[in-house]
TORDO-66251 format. One line per field, with one value per residue (C-alpha): residue number from 1; x, y, z; residue in three letters. Coordinates in Angstrom, 2 decimals. Each point is the difference from the previous one (the first is absolute). Last residue first. Layout:
TORDO-66251
i NUM;... $
X X;... $
Y Y;... $
Z Z;... $
aa ALA;... $
//
This chain:
TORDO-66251
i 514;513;512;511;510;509;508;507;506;505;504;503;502;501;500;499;498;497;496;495;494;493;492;491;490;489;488;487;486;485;484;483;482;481;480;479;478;477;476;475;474;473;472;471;470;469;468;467;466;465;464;463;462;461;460;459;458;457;456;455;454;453;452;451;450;449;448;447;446;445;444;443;442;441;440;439;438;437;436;435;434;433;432;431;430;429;428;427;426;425;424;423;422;421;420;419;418;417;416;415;414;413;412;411;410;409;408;407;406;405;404;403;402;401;400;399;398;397;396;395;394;393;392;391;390;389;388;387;386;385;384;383;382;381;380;379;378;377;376;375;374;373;372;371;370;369;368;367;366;365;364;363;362;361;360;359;358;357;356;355;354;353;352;351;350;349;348;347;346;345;344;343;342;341;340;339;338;337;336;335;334;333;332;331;330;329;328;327;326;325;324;323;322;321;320;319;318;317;316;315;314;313;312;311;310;309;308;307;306;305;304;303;302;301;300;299;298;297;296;295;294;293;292;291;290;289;288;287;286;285;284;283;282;281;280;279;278;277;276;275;274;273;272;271;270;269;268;267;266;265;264;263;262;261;260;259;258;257;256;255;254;253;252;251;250;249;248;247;246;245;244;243;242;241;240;239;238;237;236;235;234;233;232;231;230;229;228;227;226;225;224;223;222;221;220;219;218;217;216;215;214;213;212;211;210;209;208;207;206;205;204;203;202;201;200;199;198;197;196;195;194;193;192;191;190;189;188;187;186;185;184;183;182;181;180;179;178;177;176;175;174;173;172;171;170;169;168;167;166;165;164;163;162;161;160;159;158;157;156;155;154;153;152;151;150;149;148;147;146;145;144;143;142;141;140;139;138;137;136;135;134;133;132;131;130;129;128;127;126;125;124;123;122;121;120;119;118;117;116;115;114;113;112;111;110;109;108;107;106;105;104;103;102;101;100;99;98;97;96;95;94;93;92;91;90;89;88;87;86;85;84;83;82;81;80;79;78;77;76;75;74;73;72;71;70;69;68;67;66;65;64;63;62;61;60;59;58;57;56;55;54;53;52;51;50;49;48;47;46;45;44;43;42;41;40;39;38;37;36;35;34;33;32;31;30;29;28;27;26;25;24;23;22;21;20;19;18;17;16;15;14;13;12;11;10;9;8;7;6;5;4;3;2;1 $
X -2.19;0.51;-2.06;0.13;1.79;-0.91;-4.22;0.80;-0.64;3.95;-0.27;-1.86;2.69;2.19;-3.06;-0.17;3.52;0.20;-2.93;-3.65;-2.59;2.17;-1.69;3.09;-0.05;-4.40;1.26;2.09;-1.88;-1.02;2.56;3.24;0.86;-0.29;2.95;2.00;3.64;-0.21;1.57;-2.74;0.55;3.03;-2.03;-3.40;1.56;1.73;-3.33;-1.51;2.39;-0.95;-3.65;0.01;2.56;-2.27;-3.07;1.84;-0.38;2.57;2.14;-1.27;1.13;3.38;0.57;-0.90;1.80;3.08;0.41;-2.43;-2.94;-1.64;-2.44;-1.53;-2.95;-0.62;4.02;2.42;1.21;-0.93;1.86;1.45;3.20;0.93;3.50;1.66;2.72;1.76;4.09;1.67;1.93;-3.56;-2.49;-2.43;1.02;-1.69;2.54;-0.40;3.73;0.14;-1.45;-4.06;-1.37;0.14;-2.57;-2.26;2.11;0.23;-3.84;0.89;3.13;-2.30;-1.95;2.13;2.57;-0.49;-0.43;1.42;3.43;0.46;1.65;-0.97;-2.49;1.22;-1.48;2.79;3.46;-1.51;-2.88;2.16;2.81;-3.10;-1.77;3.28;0.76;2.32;3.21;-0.14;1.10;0.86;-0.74;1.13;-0.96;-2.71;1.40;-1.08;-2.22;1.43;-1.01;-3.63;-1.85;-2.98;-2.81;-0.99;-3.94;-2.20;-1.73;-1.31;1.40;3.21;1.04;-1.00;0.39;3.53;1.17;-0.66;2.04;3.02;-0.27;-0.13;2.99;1.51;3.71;3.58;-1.00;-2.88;-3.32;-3.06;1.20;0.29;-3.35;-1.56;2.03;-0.74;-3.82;-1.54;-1.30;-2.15;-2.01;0.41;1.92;1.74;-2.00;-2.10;2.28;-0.05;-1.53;2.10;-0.63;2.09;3.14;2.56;-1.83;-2.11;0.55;2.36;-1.69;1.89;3.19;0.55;3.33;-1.61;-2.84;2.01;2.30;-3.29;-1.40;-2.51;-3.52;-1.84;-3.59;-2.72;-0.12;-1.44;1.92;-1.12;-3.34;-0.25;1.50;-2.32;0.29;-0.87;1.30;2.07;1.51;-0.43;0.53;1.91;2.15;0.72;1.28;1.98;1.56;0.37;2.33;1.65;1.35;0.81;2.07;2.34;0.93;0.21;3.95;1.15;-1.76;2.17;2.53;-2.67;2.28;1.28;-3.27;0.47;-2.08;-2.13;-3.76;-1.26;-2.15;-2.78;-0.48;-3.38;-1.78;2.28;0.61;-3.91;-0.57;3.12;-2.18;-3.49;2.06;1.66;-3.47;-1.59;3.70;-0.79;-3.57;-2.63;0.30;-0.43;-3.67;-1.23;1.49;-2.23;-3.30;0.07;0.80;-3.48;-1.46;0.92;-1.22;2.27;3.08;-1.56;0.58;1.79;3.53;-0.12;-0.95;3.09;2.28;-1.55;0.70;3.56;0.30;0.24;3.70;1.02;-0.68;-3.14;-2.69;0.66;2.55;-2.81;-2.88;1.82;0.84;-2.78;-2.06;2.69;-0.32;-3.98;0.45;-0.17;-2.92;1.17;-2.66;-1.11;-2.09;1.92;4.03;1.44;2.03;3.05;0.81;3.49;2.34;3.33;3.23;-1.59;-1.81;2.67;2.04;3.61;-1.20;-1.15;3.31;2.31;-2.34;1.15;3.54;-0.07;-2.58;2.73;3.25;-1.88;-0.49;2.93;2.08;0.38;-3.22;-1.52;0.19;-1.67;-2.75;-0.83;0.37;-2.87;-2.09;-0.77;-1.27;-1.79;-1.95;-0.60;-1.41;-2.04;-1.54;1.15;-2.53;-0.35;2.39;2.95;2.15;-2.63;-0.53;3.17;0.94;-1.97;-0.68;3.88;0.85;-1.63;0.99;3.36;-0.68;-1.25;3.42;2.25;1.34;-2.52;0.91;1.43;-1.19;-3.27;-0.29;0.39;-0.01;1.53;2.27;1.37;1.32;2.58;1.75;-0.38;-2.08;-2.35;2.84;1.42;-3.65;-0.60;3.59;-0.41;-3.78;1.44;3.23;-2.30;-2.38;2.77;1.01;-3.21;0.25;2.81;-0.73;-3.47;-3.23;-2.21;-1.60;-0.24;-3.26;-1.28;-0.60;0.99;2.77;-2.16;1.23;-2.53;2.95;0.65;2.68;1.80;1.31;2.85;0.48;2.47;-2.81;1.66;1.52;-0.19;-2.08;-3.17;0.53;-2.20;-2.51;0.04;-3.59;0.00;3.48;-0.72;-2.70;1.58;3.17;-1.84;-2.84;3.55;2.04;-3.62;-1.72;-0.37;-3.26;-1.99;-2.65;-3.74;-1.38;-1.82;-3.94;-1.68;-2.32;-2.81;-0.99;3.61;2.53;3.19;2.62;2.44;0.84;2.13;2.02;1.23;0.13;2.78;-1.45;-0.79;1.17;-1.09;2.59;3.68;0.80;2.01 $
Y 3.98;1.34;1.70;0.85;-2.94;-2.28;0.12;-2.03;0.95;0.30;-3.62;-0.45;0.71;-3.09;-2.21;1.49;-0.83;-3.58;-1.05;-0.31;-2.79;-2.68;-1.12;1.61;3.69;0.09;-0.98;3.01;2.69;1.44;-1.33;2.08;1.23;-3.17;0.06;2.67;-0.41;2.98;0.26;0.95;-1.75;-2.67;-0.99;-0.54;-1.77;-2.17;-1.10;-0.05;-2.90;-1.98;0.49;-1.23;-2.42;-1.23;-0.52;-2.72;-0.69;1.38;-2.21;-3.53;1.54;1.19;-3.63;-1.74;1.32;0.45;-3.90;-2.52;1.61;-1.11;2.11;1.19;3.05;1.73;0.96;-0.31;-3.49;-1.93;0.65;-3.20;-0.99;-1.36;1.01;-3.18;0.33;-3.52;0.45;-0.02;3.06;1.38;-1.08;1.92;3.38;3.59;2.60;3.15;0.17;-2.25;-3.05;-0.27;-3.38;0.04;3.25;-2.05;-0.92;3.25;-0.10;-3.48;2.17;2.95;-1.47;-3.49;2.57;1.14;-2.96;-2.40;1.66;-0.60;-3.41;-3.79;-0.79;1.17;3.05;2.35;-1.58;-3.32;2.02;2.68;-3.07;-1.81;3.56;0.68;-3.09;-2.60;-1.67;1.39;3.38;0.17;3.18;1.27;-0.65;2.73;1.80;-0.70;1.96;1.06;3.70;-1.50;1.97;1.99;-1.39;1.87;1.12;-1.22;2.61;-2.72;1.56;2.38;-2.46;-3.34;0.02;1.64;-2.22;-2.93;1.48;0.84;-3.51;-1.93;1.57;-0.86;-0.30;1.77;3.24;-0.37;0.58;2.54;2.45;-3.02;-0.71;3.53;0.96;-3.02;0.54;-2.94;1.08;3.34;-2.10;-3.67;-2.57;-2.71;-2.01;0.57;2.30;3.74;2.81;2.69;3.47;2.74;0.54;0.25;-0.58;-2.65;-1.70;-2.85;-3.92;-0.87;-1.75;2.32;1.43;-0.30;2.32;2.27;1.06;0.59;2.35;-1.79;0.74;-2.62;-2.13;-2.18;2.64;-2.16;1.88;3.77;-0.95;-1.53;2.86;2.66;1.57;3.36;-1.92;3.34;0.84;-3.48;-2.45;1.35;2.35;-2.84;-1.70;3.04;0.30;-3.94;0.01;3.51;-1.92;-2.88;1.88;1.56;-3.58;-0.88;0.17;-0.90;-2.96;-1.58;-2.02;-0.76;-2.55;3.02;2.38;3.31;3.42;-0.99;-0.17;2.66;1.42;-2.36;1.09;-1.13;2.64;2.86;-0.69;-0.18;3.55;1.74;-1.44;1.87;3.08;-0.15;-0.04;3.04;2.06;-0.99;1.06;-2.20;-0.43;4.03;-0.17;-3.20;2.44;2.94;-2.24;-1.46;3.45;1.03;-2.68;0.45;3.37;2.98;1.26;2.94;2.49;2.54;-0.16;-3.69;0.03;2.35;-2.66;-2.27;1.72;1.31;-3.80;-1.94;-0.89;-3.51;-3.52;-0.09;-1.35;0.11;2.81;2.53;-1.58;0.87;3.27;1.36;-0.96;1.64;2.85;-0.24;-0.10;-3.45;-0.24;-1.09;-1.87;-0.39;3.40;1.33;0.57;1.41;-2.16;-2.40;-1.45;2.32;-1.35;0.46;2.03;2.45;1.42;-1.24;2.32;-1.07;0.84;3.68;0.63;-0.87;1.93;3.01;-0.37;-0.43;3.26;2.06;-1.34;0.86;3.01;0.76;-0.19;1.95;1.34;-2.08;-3.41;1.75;1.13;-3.70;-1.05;2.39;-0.41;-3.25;0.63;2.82;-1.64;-3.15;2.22;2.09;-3.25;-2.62;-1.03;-3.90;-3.39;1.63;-0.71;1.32;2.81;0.94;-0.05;2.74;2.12;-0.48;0.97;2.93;0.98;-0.34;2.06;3.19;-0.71;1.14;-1.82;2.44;-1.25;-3.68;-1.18;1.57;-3.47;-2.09;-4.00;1.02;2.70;-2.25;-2.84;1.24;2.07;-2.62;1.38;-3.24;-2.43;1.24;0.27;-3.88;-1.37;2.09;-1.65;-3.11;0.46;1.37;-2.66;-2.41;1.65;-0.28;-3.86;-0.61;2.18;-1.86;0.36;-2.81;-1.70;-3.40;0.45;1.90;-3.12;1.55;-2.39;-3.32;-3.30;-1.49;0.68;3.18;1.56;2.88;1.67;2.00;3.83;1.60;1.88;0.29;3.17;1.11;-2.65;1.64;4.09;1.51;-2.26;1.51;-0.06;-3.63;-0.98;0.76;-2.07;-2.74;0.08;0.13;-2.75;-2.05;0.53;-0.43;3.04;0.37;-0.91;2.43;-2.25;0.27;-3.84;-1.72;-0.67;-2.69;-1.66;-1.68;-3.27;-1.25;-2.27;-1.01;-1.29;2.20;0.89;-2.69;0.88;2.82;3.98;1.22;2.00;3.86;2.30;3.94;-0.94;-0.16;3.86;2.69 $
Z 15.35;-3.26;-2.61;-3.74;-1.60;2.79;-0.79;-3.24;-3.17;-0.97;0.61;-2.94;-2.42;1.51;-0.85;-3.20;-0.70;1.80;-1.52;1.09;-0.25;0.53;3.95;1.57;-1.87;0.33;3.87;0.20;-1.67;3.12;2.72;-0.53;2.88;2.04;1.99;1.39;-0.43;-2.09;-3.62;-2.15;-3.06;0.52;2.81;-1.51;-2.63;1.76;1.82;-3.52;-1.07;3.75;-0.55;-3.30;0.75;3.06;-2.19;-1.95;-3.55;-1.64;2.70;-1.69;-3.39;1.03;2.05;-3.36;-3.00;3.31;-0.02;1.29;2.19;2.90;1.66;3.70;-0.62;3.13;1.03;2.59;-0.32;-3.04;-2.83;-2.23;-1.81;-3.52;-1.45;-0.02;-2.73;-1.35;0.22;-3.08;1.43;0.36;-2.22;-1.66;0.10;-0.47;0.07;2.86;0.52;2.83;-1.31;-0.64;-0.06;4.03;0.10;1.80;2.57;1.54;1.13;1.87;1.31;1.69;2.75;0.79;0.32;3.21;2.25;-2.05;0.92;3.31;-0.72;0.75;-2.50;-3.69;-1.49;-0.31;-0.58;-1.52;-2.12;-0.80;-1.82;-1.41;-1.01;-2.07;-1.18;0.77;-1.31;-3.65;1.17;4.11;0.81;3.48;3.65;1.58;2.77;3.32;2.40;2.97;0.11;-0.61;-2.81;1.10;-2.01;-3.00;0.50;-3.44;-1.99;-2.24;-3.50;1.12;3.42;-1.34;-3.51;0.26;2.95;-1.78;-2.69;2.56;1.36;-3.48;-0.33;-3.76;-0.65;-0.19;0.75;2.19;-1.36;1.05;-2.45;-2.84;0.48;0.23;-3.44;-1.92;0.38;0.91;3.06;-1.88;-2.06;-1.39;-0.64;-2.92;0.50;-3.00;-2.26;1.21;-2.40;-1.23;0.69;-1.17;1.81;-3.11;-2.98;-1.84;3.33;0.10;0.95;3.29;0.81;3.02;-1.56;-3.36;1.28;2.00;-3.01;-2.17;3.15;1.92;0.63;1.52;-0.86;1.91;3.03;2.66;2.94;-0.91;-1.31;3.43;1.63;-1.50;-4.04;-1.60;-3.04;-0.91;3.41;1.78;-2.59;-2.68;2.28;2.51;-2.80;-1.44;3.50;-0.28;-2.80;0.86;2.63;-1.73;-2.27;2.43;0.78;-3.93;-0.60;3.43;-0.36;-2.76;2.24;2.40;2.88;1.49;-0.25;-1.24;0.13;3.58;-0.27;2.50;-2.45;0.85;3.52;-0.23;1.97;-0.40;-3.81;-0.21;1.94;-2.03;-3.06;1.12;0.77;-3.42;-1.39;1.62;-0.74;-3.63;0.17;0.43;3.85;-0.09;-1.55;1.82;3.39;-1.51;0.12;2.89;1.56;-1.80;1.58;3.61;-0.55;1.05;-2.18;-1.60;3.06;-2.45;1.19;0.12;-3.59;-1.00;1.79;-2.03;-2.99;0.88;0.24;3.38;1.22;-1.34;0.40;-2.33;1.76;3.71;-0.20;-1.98;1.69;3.48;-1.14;-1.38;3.44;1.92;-2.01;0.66;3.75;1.29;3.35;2.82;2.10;3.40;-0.16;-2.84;0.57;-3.21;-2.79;1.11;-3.37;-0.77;-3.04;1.48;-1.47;-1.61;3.03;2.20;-1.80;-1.53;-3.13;0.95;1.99;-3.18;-2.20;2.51;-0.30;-4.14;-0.33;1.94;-1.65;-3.03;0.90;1.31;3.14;3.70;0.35;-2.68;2.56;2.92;-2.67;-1.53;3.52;1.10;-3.44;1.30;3.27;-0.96;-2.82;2.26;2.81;-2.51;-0.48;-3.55;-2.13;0.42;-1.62;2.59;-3.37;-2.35;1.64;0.63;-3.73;-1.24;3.33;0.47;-3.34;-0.22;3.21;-0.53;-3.48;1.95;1.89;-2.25;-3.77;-2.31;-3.74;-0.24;4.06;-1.42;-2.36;3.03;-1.06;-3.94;1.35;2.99;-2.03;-2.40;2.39;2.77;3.10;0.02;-0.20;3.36;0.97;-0.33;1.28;2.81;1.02;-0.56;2.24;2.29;0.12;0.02;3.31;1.48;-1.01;1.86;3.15;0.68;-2.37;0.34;-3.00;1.85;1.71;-2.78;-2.45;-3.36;-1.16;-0.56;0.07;2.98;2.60;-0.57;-2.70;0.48;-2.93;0.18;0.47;-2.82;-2.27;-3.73;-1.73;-3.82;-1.25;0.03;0.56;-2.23;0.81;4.07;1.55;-1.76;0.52;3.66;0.52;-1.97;2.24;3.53;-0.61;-1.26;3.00;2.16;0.76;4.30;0.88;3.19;1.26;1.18;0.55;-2.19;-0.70;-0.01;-2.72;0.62;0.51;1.13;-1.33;1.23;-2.37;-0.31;3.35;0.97;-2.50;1.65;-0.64;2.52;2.65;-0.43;2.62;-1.60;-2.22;-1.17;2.04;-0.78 $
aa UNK;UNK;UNK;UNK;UNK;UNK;UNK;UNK;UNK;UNK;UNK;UNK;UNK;UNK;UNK;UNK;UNK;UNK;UNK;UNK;UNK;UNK;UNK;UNK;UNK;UNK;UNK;UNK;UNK;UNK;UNK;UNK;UNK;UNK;UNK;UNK;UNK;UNK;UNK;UNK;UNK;UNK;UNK;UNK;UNK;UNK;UNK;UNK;UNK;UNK;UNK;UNK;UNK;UNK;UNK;UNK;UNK;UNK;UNK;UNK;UNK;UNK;UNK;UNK;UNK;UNK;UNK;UNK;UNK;UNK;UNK;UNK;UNK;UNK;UNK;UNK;UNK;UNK;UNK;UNK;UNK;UNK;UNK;UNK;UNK;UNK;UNK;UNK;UNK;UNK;UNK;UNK;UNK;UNK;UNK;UNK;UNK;UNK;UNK;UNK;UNK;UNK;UNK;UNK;UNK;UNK;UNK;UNK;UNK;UNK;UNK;UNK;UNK;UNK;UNK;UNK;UNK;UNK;UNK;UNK;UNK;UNK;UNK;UNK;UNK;UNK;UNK;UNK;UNK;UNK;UNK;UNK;UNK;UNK;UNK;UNK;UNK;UNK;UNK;UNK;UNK;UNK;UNK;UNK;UNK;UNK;UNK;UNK;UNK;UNK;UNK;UNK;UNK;UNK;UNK;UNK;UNK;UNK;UNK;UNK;UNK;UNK;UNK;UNK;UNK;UNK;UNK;UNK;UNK;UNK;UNK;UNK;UNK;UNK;UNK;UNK;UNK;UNK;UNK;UNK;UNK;UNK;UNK;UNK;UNK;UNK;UNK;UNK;UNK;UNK;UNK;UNK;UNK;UNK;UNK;UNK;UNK;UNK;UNK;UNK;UNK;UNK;UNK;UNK;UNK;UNK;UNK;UNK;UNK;UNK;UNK;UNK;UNK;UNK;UNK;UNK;UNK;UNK;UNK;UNK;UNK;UNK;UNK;UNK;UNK;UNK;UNK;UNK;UNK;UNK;UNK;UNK;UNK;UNK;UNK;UNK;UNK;UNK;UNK;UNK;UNK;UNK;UNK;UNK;UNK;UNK;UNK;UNK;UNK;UNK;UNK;UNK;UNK;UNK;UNK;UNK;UNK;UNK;UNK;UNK;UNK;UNK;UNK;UNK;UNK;UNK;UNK;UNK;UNK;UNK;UNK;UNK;UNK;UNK;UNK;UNK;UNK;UNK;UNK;UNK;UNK;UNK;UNK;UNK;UNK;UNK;UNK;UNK;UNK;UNK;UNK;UNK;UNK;UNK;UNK;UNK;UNK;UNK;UNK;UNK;UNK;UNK;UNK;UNK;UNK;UNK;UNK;UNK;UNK;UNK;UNK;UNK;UNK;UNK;UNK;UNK;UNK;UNK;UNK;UNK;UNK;UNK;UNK;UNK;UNK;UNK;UNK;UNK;UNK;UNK;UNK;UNK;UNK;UNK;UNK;UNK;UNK;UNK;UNK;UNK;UNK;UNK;UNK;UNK;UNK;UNK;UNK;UNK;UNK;UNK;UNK;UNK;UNK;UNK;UNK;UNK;UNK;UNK;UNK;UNK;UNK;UNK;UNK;UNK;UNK;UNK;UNK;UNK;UNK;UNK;UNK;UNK;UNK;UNK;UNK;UNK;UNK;UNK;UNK;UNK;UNK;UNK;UNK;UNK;UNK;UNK;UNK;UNK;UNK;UNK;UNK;UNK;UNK;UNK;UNK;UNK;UNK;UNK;UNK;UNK;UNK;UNK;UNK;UNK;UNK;UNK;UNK;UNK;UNK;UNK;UNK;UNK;UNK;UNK;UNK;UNK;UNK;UNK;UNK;UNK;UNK;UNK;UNK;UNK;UNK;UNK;UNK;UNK;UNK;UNK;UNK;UNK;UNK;UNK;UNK;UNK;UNK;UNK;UNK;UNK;UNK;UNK;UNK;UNK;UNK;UNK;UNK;UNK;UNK;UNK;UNK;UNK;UNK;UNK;UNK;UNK;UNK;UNK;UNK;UNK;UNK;UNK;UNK;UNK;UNK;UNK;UNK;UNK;UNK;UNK;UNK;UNK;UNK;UNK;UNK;UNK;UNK;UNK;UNK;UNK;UNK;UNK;UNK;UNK;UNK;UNK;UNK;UNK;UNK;UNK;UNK;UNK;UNK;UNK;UNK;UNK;UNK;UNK;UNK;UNK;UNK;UNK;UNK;UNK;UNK;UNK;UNK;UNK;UNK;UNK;UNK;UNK;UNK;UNK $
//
């Protein structure tokens, strides 16, 4: 089997380009992702949650996401996964206590009439279409090779091990039908696109049922069933898989050395900013400046004394932030302790998360003979004194690349590793003022990370930049500009991430391909 129809990786450099219309991307074959795979099944299999698991990995690209096809290739590894999945799944299928309640005929007529059964009940939801003759045939082949010498349920196991491991289960298909110099998506493909792109599983019987009646055609109507699914639970756990792509937030480690009590709220900041990020973006409809001027947070009790905060009424209810104390999405503990080093702050990996995930800035290739950065010296120097000798100073190759992320980095200063405002560090006075001016329409200062998230909020380019990623988490195509409609109402404020994400089911790439 095949990754692709030859996609290239999706790149940053993409994300920013703008056009007055929006494109459309190229025909591609996606193989599910680990998780795309598991809920798809636990949905066409309830009966069955728990029971196995799917033993692919994920693969991650470079912009954090795991369902960019040009790294969801299939080699000898992963086919065998697939089959140790696809086992695991019909081995739990055939139990005694299992089968009865998925197959009710497997109870009182065990022969092939009930093969068929199943496979026109289950087949079509893995191959997301009705299965042809040819599928039916196919199919019913292994289960009948396998009866010959075994039993039924020998039989039905063999040949739900061949439908799983299908290519038509196996990838999500967006090639469509060739149409003057066009491919037009057939209406399955159409229910399965909206179905991965807004909900992260396989579409719905109902969906599916739409697609068989033609119903899935105006750009408005498709609009309006992907608002539907990003509703649902599935809809909402896509939206958060999209955030914890973007800002790598759940990456904070479970201990820090010199934290003696963070291993006790780490999983807590995550749910922390998940609920933020549900306040604000699910429920408050909100963009990225509503996103990074958020005046309040929503720690658990534990959290709240950890950070030295005011305590919710309850745990991860909203709780608003003393003056100075920041603001939004960077001052969550769980982004700024991600992007830390274990025994101190990294004013490098913070400056990197503002300017790669905010301004869509390009990494520079790091030098194979680059030196390593000194250690800590508590009460002696600070952080941004010790980066700013080893990394600014005349006289090294440094400047040259982190003069454009560490002055971002600095403004996080008053936060130490674990995501705790501070205002000294080691009795040593904090400088956390810096200044933007290279690559972008709107220069600032700013002192502290109060300031720098403000000043950002109101810069075109992290519009742009924030609906770039969302673009490419969405459709997955290193085409550009598919998602140009609603785009400038989404940079200007006028749209939110969630209807903004909606909209792009509107656009001309969902149905057709270049």
């Amino acid at each position: 089997m095949s990754g692709s129809t030859g996609p290239s990786a999706i790149g940053i450099d993409t994300l920013l380009k703008t056009c007055a219309s929006s494109a459309l991307g190229r025909p591609q074959l996606r193989r599910l992702t680990r998780g795309e795979l598991q809920r798809s099944l636990d949905d066409i299999f309830p009966q069955l949650k728990g029971k196995w698991t799917v033993s692919i990995s994920e693969a991650e690209s470079a912009l954090g996401f795991d369902n960019d096809p040009a790294v969801l290739t299939v080699g000898g590894q992963v086919a065998g996964k697939l089959l140790d999945t696809a086992n695991a799944l019909a081995t739990a299928l055939v139990a005694d206590d299992v089968l009865p309640q998925v197959l009710p005929c497997a109870s009182s007529g065990a022969n092939r009439a009930c093969a068929q059964t199943f496979l026109d009940q289950f087949g079509r939801r893995l191959f997301r279409r009705p299965l042809s003759q040819a599928d039916r045939d196919r199919y019913l082949s292994f289960f009948d090779a396998r009866l010959a010498s075994s039993d039924f349920k020998s039989a039905l196991r063999w040949m739900t091990v061949g439908l799983i491991q299908s290519p038509h289960a196996v990838y999500r298909r967006e090639v469509g039908t060739l149409s003057g110099n066009e491919y037009q998506l057939s209406q399955h493909e159409i229910a399965g696109e909206l179905a991965y792109m807004f909900t992260g599983t396989t579409p719905s019987t109902e969906l599916l049922a739409q697609a068989d009646a033609g119903q899935l055609d105006t750009p408005e109507h498709l609009a309006t069933i992907a608002g539907q699914l990003l509703a649902t639970p599935n809809g909402q756990d896509t939206l958060q898989r999209f955030f914890k792509g973007w800002l790598a937030y759940d990456q904070v480690s479970s201990s820090l050395p010199n934290v003696p009590d963070f291993s006790a709220v780490a999983s807590d900041m995550v749910r922390e900013t998940q609920t933020f990020i549900q306040q604000v973006v699910l429920t408050g409809r909100g963009g990225p400046k509503d996103l990074l001027t958020a005046s309040y947070t929503t720690p658990s009790k534990a959290l709240a004394t950890f950070y030295g905060l005011p305590a919710p009424s309850s745990d991860f209810e909203k709780v608003e932030r003393p003056s100075g104390r920041g603001i939004g999405v960077l001052a969550q503990g769980s982004l700024i302790a991600a992007h830390s080093h274990e025994t101190a702050s990294s004013p490098t990996l913070r400056g990197l998360l503002v300017f790669e995930r905010l301004l869509c800035g390009q990494r520079p290739v790091v030098p194979p003979d680059v030196p390593t950065l000194g250690t800590a010296n508590p009460g002696v120097m600070t952080t941004r004194q010790r980066y700013e000798v080893q990394h600014m100073s005349a006289g090294t190759m440094c400047p040259t690349c982190h003069k454009l992320f560490d002055p971002l980095g600095f403004g996080f200063e008053h936060y130490d590793e674990a995501g705790r405002y501070r205002e000294q560090e080691a009795g040593l006075t904090i400088d956390s003022s810096g200044s933007l001016s290279q690559g972008i329409a709107q220069p600032f200062s700013f002192s502290g990370l109060d300031e720098l998230a403000k000043n950002l909020s109101e810069q075109e380019k992290v519009g742009l930049c924030s609906s770039g990623y969302v673009n490419a988490y969405a459709f997955a195509n290193d085409v550009a500009c598919l998602g140009e409609t609603q785009r400038p109402a989404f940079v200007s404020g006028k749209l939110g991430f969630i209807d903004y994400f909606a909209s792009l089911a509107a656009e001309p790439s969902l149905t057709r391909r270049k």
